[in-house]
C-alpha positions as a printed Julia matrix, in Angstrom:
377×3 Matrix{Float64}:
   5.01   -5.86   -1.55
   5.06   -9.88   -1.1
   4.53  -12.32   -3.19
   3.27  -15.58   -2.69
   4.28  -19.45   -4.26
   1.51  -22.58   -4.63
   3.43  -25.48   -5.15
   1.56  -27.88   -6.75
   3.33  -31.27   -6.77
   2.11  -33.75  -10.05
   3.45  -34.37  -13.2
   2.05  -37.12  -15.79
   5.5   -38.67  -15.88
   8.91  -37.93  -14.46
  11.99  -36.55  -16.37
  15.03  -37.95  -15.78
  16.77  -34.69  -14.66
  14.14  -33.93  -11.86
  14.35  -33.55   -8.11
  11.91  -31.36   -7.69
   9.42  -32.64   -5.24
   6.51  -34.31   -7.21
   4.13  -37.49   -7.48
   2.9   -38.83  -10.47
  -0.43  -40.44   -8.92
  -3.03  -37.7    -9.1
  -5.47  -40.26   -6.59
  -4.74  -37.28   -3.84
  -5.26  -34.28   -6.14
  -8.63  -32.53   -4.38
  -7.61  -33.6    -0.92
  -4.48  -32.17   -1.86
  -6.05  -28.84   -3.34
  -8.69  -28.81   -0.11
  -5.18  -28.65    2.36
  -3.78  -25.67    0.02
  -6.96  -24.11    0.86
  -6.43  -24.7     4.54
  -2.89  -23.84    4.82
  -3.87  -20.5     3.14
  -5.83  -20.09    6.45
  -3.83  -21.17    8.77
  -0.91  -18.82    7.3
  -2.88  -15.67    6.79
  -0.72  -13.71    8.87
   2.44  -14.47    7.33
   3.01  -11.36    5.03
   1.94   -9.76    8.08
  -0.63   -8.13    5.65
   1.71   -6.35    2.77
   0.22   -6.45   -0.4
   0.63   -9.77   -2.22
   1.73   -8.4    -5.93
   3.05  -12.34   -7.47
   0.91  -15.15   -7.77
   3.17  -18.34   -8.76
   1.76  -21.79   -9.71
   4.63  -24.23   -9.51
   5.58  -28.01   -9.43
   5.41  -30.69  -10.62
   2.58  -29.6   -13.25
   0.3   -27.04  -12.15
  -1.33  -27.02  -15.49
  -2.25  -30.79  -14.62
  -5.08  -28.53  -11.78
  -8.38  -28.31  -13.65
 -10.01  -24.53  -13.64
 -12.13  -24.53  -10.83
  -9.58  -26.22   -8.61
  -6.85  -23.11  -10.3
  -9.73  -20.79   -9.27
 -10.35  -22.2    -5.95
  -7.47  -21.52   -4.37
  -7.01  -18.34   -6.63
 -10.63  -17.28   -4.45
  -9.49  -18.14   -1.04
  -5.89  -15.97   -2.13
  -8.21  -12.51   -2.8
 -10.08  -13.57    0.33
  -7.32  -13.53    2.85
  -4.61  -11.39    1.12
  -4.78   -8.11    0.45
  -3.9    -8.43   -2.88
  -2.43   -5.19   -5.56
  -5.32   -4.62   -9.05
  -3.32   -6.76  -12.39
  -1.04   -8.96   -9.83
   1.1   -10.87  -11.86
  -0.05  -14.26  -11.81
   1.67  -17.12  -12.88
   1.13  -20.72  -14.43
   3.82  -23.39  -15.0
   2.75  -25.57  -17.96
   4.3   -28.6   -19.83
   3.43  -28.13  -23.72
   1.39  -31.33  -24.03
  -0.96  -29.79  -21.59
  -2.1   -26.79  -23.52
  -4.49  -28.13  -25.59
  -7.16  -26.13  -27.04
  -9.77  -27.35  -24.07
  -7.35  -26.47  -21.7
  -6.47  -22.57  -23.31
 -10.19  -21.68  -22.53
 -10.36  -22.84  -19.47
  -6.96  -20.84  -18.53
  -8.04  -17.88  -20.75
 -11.31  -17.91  -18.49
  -9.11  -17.43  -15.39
  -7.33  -14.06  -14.07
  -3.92  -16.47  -14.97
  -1.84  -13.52  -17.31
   1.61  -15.39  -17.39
   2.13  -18.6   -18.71
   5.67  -20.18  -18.04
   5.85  -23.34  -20.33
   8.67  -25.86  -20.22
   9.83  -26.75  -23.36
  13.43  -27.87  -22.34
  14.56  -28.18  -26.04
  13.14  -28.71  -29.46
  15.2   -31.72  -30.28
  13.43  -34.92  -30.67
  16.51  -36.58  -29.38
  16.5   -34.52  -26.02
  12.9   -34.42  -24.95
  13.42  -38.14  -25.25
  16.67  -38.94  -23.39
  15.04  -36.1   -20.62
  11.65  -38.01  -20.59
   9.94  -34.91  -21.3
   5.91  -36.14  -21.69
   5.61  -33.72  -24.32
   7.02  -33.89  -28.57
   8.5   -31.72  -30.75
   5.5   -30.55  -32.01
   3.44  -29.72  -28.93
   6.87  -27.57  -28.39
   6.48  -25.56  -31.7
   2.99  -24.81  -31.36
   2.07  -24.3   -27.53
   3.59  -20.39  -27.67
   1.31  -19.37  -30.76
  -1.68  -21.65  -28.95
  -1.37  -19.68  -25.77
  -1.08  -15.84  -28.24
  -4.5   -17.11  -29.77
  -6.11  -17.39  -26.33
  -4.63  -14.19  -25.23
  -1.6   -14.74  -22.86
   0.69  -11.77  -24.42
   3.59  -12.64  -21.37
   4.43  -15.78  -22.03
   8.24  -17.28  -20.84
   9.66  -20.4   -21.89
  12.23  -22.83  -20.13
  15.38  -23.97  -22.15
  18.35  -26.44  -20.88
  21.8   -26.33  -22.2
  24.75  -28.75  -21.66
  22.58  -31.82  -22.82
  24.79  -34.54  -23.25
  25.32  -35.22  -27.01
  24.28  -31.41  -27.45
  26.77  -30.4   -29.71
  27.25  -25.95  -30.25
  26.16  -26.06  -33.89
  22.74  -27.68  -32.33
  22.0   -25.47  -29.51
  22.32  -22.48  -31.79
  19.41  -24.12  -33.62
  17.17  -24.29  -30.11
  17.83  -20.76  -29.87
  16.98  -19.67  -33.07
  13.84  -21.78  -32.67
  13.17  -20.39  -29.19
  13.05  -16.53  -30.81
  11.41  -17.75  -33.74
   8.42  -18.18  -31.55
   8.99  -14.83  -29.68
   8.78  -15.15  -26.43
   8.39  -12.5   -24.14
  10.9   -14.16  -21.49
  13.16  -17.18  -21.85
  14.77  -18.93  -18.05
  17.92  -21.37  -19.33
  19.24  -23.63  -17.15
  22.48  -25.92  -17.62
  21.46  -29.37  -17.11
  22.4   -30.47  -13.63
  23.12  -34.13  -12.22
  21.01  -34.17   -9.14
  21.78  -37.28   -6.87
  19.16  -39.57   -7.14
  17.43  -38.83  -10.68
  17.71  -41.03  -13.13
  21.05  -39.37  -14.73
  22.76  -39.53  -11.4
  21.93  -43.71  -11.94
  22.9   -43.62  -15.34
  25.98  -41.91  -14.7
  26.84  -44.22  -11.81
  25.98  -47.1   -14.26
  28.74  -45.7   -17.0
  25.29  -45.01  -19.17
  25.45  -41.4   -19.36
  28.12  -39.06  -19.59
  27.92  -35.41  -18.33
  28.84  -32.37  -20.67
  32.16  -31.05  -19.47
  32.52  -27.26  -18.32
  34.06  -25.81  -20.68
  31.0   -27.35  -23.12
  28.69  -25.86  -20.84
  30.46  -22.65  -20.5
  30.56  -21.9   -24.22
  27.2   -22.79  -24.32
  26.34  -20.32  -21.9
  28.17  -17.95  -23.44
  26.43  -18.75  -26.96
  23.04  -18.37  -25.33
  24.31  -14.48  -23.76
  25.21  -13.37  -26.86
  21.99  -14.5   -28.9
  19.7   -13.63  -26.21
  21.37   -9.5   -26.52
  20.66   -9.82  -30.3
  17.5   -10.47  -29.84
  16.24   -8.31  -27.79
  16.12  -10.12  -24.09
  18.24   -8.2   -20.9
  20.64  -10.63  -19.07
  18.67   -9.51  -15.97
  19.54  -12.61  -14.0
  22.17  -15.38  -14.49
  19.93  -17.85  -15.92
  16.63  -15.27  -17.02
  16.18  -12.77  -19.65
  13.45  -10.78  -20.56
  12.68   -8.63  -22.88
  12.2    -4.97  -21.7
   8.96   -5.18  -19.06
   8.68   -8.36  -19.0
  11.26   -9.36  -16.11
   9.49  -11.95  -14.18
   8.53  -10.0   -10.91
   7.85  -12.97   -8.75
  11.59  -14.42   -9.67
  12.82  -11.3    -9.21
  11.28  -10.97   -6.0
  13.16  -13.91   -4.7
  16.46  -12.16   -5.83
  15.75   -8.73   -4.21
  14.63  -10.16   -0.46
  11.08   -9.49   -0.74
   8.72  -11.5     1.97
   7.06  -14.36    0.26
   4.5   -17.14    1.31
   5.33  -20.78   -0.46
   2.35  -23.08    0.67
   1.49  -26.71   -0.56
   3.94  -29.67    0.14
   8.03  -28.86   -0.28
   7.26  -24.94   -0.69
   9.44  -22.34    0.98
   8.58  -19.08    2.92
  10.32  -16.05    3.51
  10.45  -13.34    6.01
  13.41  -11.56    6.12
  14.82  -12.95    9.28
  13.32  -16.85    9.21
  13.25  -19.54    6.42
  10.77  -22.13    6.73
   9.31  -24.92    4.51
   6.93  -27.51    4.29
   7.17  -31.55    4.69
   7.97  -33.18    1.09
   5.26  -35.79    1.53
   1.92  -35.1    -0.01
   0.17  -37.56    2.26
   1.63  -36.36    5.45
   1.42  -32.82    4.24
  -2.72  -33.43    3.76
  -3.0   -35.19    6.76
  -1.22  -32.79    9.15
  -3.67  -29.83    7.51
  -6.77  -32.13    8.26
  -5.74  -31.45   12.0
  -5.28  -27.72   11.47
  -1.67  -28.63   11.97
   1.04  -26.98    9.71
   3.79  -29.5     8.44
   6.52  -26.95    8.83
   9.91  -26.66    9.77
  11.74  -22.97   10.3
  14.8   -21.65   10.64
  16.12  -18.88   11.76
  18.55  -16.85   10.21
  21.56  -14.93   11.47
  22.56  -11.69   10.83
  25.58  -13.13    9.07
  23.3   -15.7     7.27
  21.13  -12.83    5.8
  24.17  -10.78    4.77
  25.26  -14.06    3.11
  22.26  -14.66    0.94
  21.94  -11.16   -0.02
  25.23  -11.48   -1.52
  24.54  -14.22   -3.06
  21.02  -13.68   -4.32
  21.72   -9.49   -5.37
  24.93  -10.62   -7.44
  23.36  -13.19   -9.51
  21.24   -9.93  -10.71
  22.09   -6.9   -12.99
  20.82   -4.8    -9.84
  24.07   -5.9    -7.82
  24.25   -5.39   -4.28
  24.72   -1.78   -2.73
  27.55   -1.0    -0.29
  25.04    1.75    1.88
  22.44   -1.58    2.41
  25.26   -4.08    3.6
  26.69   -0.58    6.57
  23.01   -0.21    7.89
  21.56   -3.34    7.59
  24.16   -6.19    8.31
  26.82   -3.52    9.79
  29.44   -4.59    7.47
  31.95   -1.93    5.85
  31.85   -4.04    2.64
  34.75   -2.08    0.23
  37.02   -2.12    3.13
  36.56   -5.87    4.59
  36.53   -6.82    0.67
  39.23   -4.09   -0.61
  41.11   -6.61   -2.22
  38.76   -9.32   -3.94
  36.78   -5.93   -5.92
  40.11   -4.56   -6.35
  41.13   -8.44   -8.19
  37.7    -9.1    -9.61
  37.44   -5.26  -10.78
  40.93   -6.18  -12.77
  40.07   -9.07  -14.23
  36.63   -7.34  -15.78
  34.5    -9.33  -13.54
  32.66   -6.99  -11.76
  32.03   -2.8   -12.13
  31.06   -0.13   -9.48
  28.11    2.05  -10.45
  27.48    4.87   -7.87
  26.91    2.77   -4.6
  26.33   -0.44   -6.36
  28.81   -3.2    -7.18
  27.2    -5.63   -9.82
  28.61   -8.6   -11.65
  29.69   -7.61  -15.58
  28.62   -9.49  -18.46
  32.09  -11.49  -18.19
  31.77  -12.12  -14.79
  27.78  -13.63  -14.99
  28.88  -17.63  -15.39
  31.05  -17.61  -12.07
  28.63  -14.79  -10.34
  28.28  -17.85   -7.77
  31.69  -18.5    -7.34
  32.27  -14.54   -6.9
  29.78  -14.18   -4.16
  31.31  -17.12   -2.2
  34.76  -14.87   -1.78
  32.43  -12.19   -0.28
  30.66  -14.11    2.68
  31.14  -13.91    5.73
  32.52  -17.02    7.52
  32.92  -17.72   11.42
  36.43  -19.07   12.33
């Protein structure tokens, strides 16, 4: 099973917190959908024809596609990919786009998840963030979407906001569940160099939230997210029981995936490649039949690395009989004593041939990884 990633790069406006790669001119928008369409083509072989079971839409604003350019590259999908009856198929949205006009048009479409960004339901936040949308487009874009239909709907959350004090990120939560959402992804806000917070920082203007803020938001958000209902399934994703998000989880577990459209990422197994993060060069290179991409490929040692890194970040761990045959690495020996600290300290647990990262251990499930690489000398 594969999945495959359409990376769609617009948004109205950007947020300050952003460097995801995006334009906010939509003047190239069909050209740009036309050269999805193509690179679809020209890639048809990728998945070296496994069954494609995830559809993703992401961005910049996929919801910012009208229908028939969403079903026009949904079309040329089913008519090069062998692709599994009910895929998941996926739809990033911003709140001020789901307007009533735009529900039917998605409801019309074989779309069946909607992930919608709400960030936060404080006025204060969405503003300092530059979020395009307002508090109420964030209340009622969940029971919008239910009226239309969409019963898997996830929702994206940031904690360690600057100025976001406990007491008020207790409040987003309860908001978040009042809504009931089938999923909820929470991120803690990052300052990427060259956003607008990495300037304001620079210019004494903004001042990040310290770790052990962040970490006690974190570990607010675990505990409310177990009350209510949601598996810790991931570090920064929970989901109530069958509704994991199988495209994320996809990424996490290896699987082969195709990313097309400008900055996406592909996945084989044993090579990494990704597209140019230009939109004009991007269209131009496909209007040659030429495909903007660069690959690399990756070492045995590289793969063991990222499936450490990737598996542990999970509740499915990674197993000890995968790393022998696959990366020929005797993992509890060449490791005997990090488990044998991290096992003390409560970090991480054993489970038949399976270590996985404990409830404790999820905030540094990074930082526990890194002592398990592999590292030439």
């Amino acid at each position: 099973m594969a999945g495959i990633y359409i990376h769609i790069p617009f948004c109205k406006q950007a947020c300050h917190y952003c460097d995801f790669h995006f334009s906010t001119s939509l003047k190239l928008k069909t050209e740009l959908v036309d050269s999805i369409r193509k690179e679809l083509e020209l890639r048809k072989d990728y998945l070296q024809n496994q069954q494609v079971e995830t559809i993703y839409f992401g961005g910049g604003t996929p919801s910012l596609l009208n229908r028939e350019e969403l079903q026009s590259i949904l079309d040329k999908v089913y008519e090069l990919f062998p692709v599994i009856e009910n895929p998941e198929i996926t739809l990033e949205a911003n709140p001020d786009d789901l307007t009533e006009e735009k529900l039917k048009e998605l409801e019309a479409l074989p779309i069946n998840r909607l992930s919608i960004g709400i960030q936060s339901f404080r006025k204060e936040d969405l503003e300092m963030m530059n979020r395009a949308h307002n508090l109420e487009q964030a209340l009622n874009c969940v029971p919008a979407a239910r009226s239309h239909g969409f019963d898997n709907i996830s929702i994206d959350l940031i904690y360690g906001i600057p100025g976001l004090t406990n007491a008020e990120w207790k409040a987003n939560l309860e908001q978040a569940f009042a809504l009931n959402p089938d999923h909820i992804s929470s991120y803690c806000l990052t300052i990427e160099p060259g956003t607008a917070f990495a300037h304001f920082v620079k210019k004494g203007k903004l001042n990040p939230v310290d770790e052990e803020t962040a970490a006690s938001q974190f570990d607010i958000m675990v505990k409310a997210m177990k009350e209510n209902g949601f598996d810790h399934y991931e570090v920064s994703n929970f989901g109530k029981p069958g509704f994991y998000s199988k495209h994320n989880t996809s990424y996490w577990l290896g699987k082969h995936y195709l990313g097309v459209g400008p900055s996406a990422h592909s996945f084989d197994a044993k090579s990494r490649s990704w597209n140019v993060a230009n939109n004009s060069r991007y269209i131009k290179a496909l209007e040659k039949n030429e495909l903007p991409i660069e690959t690399e490929e990756l070492a045995l040692q590289t793969q063991y690395n990222e499936y450490i890194m990737t598996s542990l970040r999970t509740i499915w761990g990674v197993s000890v009989e995968k790393i022998r045959e696959e990366f020929k690495v005797d993992f509890e020996a060449k490791f005997e004593t990090e488990l044998k600290r991290f096992e003390n300290e409560g970090w991480i647990e054993k489970e038949g041939d399976t270590w996985k990262v404990t409830e404790e251990g999820m905030l540094m499930a990074d930082g526990i990884a890194a002592e398990f690489f592999i590292i030439e000398s």
